[in-house]
C-alpha positions in Angstrom: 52.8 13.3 -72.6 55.6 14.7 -70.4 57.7 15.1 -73.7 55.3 17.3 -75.5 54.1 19.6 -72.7 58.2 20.1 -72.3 57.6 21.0 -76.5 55.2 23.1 -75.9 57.2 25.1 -73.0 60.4 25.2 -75.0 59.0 26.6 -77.5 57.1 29.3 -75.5 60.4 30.3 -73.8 62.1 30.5 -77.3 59.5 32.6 -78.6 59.3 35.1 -75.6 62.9 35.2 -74.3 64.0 38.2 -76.2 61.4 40.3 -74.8 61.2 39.2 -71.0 64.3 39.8 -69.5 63.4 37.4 -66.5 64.0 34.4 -68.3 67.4 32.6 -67.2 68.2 29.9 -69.0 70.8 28.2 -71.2 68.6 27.4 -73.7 68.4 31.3 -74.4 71.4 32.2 -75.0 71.5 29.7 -78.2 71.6 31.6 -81.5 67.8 32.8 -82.1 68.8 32.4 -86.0 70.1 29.2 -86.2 67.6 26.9 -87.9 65.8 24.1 -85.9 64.5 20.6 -86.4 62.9 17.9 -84.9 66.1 16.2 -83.7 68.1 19.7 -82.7 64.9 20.2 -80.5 65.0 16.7 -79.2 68.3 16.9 -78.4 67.8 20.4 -76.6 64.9 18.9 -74.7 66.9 16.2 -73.7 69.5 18.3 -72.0 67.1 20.6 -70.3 65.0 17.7 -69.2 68.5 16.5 -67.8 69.5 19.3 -66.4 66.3 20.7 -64.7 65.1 17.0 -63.0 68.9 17.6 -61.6 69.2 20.9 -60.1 67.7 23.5 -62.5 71.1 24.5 -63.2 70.8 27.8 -65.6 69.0 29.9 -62.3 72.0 28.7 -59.8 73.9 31.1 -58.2 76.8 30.7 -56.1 76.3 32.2 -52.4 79.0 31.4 -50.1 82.2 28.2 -51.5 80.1 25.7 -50.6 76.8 26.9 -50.6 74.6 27.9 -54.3 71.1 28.2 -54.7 68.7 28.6 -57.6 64.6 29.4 -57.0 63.8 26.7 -55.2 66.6 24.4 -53.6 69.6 25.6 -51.6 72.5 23.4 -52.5 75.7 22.4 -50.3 78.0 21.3 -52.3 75.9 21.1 -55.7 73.5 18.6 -53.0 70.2 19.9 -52.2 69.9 21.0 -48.7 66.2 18.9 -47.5 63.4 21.5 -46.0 65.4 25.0 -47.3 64.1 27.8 -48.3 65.8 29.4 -50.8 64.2 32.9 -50.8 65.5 33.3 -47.2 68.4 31.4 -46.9 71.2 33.3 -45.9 74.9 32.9 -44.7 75.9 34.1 -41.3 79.6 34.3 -40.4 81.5 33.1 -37.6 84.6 34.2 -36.0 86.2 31.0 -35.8 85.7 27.0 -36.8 82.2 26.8 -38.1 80.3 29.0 -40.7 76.4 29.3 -39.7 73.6 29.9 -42.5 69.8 29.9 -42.1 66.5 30.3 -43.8 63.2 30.7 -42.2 63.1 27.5 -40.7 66.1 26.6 -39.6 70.1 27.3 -38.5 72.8 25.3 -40.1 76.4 25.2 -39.5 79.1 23.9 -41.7 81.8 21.9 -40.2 85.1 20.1 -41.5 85.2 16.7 -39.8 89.4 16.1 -40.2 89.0 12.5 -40.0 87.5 12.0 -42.9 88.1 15.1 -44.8 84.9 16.2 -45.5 83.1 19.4 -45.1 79.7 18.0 -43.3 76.3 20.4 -42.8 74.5 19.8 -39.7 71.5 21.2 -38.4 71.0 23.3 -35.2 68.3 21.4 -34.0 67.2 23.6 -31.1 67.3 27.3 -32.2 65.1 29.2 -33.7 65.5 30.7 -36.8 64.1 33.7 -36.7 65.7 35.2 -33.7 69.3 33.4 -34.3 72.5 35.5 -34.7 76.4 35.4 -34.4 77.8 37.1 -31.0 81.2 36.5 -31.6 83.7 33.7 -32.4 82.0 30.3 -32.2 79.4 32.2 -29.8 75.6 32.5 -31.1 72.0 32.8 -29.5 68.6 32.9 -30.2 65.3 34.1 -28.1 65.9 31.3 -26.1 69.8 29.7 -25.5 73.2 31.2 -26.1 75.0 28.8 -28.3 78.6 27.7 -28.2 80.3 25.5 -31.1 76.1 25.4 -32.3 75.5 23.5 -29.1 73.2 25.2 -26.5 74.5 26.0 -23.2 72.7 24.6 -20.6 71.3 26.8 -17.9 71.9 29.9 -20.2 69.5 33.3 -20.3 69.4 34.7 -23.8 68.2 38.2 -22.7 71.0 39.1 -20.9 73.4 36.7 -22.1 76.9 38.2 -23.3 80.6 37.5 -23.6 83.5 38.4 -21.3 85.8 36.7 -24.0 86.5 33.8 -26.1 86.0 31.5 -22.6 84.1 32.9 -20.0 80.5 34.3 -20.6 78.3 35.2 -18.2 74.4 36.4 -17.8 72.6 37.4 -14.9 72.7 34.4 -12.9 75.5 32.3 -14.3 79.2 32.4 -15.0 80.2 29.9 -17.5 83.6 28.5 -18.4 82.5 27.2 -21.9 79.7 25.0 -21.2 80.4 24.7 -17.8 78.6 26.9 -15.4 80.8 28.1 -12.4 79.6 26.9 -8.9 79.4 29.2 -6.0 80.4 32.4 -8.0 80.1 35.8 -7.5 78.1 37.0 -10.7 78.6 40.6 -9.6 82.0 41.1 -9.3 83.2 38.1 -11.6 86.1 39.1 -13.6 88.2 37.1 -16.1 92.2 37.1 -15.0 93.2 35.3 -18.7 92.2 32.3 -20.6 92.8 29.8 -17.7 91.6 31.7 -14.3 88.4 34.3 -13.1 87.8 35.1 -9.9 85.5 37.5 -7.6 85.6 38.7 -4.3 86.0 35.7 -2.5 87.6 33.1 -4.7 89.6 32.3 -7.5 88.4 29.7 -10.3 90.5 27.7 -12.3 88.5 27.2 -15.3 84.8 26.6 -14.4 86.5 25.0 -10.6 86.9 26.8 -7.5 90.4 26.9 -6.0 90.8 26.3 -2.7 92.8 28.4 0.2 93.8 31.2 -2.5 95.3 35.0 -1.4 93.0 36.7 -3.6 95.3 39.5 -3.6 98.8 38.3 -4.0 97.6 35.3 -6.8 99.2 35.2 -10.4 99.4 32.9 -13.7 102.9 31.5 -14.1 102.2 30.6 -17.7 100.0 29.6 -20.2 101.3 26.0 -21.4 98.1 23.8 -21.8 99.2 20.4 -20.0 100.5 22.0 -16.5 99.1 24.6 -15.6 101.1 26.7 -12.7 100.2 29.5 -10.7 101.3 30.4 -7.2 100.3 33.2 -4.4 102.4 34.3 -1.2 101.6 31.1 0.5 101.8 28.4 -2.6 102.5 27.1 -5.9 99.2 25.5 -7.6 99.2 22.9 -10.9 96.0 22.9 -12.4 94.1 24.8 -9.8 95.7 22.0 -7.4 98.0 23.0 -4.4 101.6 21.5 -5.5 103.1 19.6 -2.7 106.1 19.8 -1.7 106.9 22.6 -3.7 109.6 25.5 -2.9 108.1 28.7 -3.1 111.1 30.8 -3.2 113.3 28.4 -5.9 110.1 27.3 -8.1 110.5 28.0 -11.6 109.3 26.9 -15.0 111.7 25.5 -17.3 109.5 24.5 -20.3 106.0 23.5 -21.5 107.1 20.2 -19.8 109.3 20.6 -16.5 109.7 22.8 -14.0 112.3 22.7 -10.8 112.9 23.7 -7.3 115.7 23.4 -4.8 114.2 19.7 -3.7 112.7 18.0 -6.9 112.5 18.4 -10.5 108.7 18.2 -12.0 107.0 16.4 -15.1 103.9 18.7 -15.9 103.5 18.9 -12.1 104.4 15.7 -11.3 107.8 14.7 -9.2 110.4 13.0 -10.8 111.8 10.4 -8.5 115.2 9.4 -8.3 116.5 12.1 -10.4 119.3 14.1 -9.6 118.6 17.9 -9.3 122.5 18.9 -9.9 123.2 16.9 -12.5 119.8 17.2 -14.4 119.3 18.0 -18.3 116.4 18.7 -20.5 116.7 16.3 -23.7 113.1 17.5 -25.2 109.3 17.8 -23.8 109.2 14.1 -22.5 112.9 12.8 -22.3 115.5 14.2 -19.6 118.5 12.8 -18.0 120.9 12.8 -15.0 124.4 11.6 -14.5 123.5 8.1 -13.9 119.9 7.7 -15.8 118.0 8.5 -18.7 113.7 9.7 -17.7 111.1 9.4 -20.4 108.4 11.1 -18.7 108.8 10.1 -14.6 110.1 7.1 -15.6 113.5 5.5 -15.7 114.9 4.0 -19.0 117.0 1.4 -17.5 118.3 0.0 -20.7 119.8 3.6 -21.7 123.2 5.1 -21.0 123.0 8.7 -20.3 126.8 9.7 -21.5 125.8 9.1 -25.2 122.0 9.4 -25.3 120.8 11.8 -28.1 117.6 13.0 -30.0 117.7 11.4 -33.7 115.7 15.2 -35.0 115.0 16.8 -37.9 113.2 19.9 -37.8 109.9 17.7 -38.5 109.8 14.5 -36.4 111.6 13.6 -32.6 110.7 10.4 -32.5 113.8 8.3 -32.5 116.9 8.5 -30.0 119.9 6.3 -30.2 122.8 5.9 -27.5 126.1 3.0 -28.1 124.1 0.6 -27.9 120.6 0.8 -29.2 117.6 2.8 -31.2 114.6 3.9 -29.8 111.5 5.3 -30.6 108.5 6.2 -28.6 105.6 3.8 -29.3 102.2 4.4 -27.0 103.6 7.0 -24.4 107.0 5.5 -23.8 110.3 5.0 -25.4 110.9 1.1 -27.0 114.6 -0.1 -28.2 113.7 -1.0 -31.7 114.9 -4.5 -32.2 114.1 -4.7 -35.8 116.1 -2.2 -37.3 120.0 -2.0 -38.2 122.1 0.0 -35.6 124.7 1.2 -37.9 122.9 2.5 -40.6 119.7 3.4 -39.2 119.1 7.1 -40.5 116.1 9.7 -39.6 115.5 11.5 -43.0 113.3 15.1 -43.3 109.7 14.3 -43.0 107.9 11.6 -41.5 110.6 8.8 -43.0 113.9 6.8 -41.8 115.7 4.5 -43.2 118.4 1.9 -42.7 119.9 -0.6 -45.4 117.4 -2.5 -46.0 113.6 -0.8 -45.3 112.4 2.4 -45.2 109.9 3.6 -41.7 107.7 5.5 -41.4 106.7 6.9 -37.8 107.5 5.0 -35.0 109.8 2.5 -37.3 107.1 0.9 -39.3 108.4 -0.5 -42.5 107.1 0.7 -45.7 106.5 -2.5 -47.5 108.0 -2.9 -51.1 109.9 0.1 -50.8 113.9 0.2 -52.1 115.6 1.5 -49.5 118.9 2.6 -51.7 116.9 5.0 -54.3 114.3 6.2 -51.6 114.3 9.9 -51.9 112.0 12.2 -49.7 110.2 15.0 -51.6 108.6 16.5 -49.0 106.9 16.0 -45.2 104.2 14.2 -46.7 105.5 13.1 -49.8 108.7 10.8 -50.8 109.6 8.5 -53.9 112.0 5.7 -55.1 112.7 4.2 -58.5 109.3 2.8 -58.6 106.9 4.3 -57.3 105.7 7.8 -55.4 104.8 7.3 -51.4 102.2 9.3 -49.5 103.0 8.5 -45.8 102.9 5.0 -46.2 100.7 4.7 -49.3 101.6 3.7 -52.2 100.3 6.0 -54.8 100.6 3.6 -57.5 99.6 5.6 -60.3 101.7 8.2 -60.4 105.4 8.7 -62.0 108.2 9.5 -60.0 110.3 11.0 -62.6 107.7 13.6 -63.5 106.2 13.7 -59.8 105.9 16.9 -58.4 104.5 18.3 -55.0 102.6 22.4 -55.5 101.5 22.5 -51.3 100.7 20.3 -48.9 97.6 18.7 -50.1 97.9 18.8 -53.7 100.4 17.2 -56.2 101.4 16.3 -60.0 102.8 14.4 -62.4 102.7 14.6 -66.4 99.2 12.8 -66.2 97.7 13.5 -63.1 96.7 16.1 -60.4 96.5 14.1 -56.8 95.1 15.4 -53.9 97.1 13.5 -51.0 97.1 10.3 -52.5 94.1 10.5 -54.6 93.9 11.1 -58.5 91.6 14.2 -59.1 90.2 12.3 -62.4 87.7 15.4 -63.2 90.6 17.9 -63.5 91.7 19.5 -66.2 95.5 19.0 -65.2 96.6 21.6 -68.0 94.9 24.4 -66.7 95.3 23.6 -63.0 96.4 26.1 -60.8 96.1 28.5 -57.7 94.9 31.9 -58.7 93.9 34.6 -55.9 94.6 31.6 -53.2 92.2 29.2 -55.0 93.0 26.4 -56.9 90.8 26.1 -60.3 90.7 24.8 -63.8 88.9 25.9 -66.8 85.9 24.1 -65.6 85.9 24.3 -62.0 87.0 25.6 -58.7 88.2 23.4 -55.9 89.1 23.0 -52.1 90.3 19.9 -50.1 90.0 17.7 -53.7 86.8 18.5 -54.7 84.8 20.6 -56.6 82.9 23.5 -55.0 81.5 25.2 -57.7 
């Protein structure tokens, strides 16, 4: 029965589709003077039946990347989006991470979760549709909440909710830090210093917390660096909103993201280094330093090391490894290890993520590659490197594909004679021939892509 009422419509549509222009479909644009029969009509039925129990595919227009719609589903990624409405869906920007959308009855956002390298659409669960808009950035509000990374902040008045920039927000009762709402603060004469401090008549707030014992009028940032935080006023030097004891006004200064120094101590993102020797001190990078006698990773003394001939094994890329006469180390779970299982004298860090000695090939931290031959192993790039055998992403094996052809075009996507990869992965739908970035987006003759799959 379902076959013949489909009959009946196909052949209504092919008899009125020149003369109403309304009509989208892909049976329409077939030749009207090509002669039919029972099994060209099957075989049309059969692929609009297909096509229309999947996503009625001749109405579908694309929207925003990920987002199409035709008259009555909304699709992310070519999947129908459950309970949208498609006459009112619509996509509303954001300044930063996420992309919002909504229809009349409810906000989505669209997030890339980076673990597993999938764009993921979630719904805002309490706002309300109708009144929901994009302030600025990844803030939003409705009639009710004002919204930050599409999660509501707690405590927050809509009505006279606004932004006094990217981190501190404020509405007539509150200041917030993010999510967190400042205690004890003056909403009046709040004012935001930089990304990291506030203050208002009385106090001065390191993030959302109140700092204790501040001159209000002599206070300044020292810098910006995210782990160690420093500011000082006439009476102090402060870490992370914390009074720094012990600390010399007069001879404190910053050396780096990582240490800092006065005429008494040398600091480790605010923390003393003991034992070290102030004269005789030297950076090495942001977590190894050294004196005349020792060798510091972090506060703590490498006893094993000797400081005369202790050096960085860097590339541009990776500072992992270190040598001195007598060993190789490498940082494994916040603190430097002598590696034991690889050979001293030929033990090489190559560009990327790679080293090598005579016999294996690491990866990170000196974790052998198995199966790899260390005497034709070639890097390619960062991410990408190759021996007689086989082609290597980080430490897979992409067994597939052919090193002498094997070729990288960015950072995510690669070729060979057969193949397009994405990472590791074989993009089997690809047309490899045609591949290629045009206006900043990879396509084929068939489709458009981003992160390995298709979008549209």
């Amino acid at each position: 029965m379902k076959k013949y009422l489909l009959l009946i419509l196909f052949l209504f549509v092919f008899g009125c589709g020149k003369n109403n222009t309304n009509v989208q479909t892909k049976i329409t644009n077939k030749n009207p003077k090509s002669t039919l029969n029972a099994q060209s009509i099957n075989s049309l039925l059969g692929s609009w039946q297909a096509e229309s129990e999947a996503q009625d595919t001749w109405t579908i227009q694309e929207i925003w990347n990920w987002f199409s719609k035709n008259n009555i589903n909304v699709f992310f990624e070519k999947k129908i989006i459950s309970g949208s409405d498609a006459k009112t869906f619509q996509i509303l920007l954001s300044g930063n991470n996420d992309l919002y959308a909504k229809d009349k009855n409810q906000v989505y956002v669209k997030n890339y979760d980076i673990y597993n390298n999938i764009d993921t659409l979630n719904l805002v669960w309490t706002a309300d549709a109708s009144s929901f808009a994009i302030l600025s950035g990844d803030y939003a509000k409705d009639k009710s909440h004002a919204f930050l990374n599409w999660e509501p902040i707690s405590w927050s008045n809509s009505s006279t909710f606004q932004l006094i920039n990217s981190f501190y927000s404020k509405d007539n009762s509150h200041i917030y830090y993010y999510f967190d709402n400042l205690s004890g603060v003056d909403v009046a004469s709040f004012q935001s210093i930089d990304e990291n401090f506030g203050k208002d008549n009385n106090n001065v707030f390191y993030g959302s917390m109140m700092m204790y014992g501040v001159d209000l009028n002599t206070f300044q940032p020292m810098n910006h660096w995210e782990w160690a935080i420093y500011s000082k006023d006439k009476n102090n030097i402060y870490v992370n909103g914390i009074i720094l004891d012990g600390a010399d006004l007069s001879t404190f200064q910053i050396l780096n993201s990582s240490y800092a120094k006065d005429k008494n101590h040398i600091y480790y993102y605010g923390n003393i280094i003991n034992g070290i020797d102030s004269f005789s001190f030297q950076f090495i990078d942001r977590d190894t330093c050294k004196d005349s006698s020792h060798v510091f990773f972090g506060t703590n003394i490498l006893d094993s090391a000797d400081p005369a001939t202790f050096q960085p094994l860097w590339n541009e890329q990776i500072k992992l490894y270190y040598k001195d006469r007598n060993y190789i180390y490498a940082k494994l779970n916040d603190n430097l290890k002598i590696l034991n299982n690889v050979n001293y004298n030929t033990f090489q860090v190559l560009s990327g993520e790679y080293a090598k000695d005579n016999i294996n090939v690491y990866r990170w931290w000196a974790f052998a590659i198995a199966g790899v031959d260390s005497q034709t192993f070639t890097i390619i790039d960062r991410f990408y490197a190759k021996d007689s055998k086989a082609v290597y992403y980080l430490w897979v094996t992409i067994i597939w594909a052919d090193p002498n052809t094997f070729q990288v075009i960015d950072n995510d996507y690669a070729k060979d004679k057969n193949n397009i990869y994405f990472w590791w992965k074989i993009l089997q739908w690809v047309d490899a021939a045609t591949f290629q970035l045009i206006d900043g987006v990879y396509r084929d003759k068939n489709h458009i892509y981003d992160n390995g799959s298709i979008v549209q």
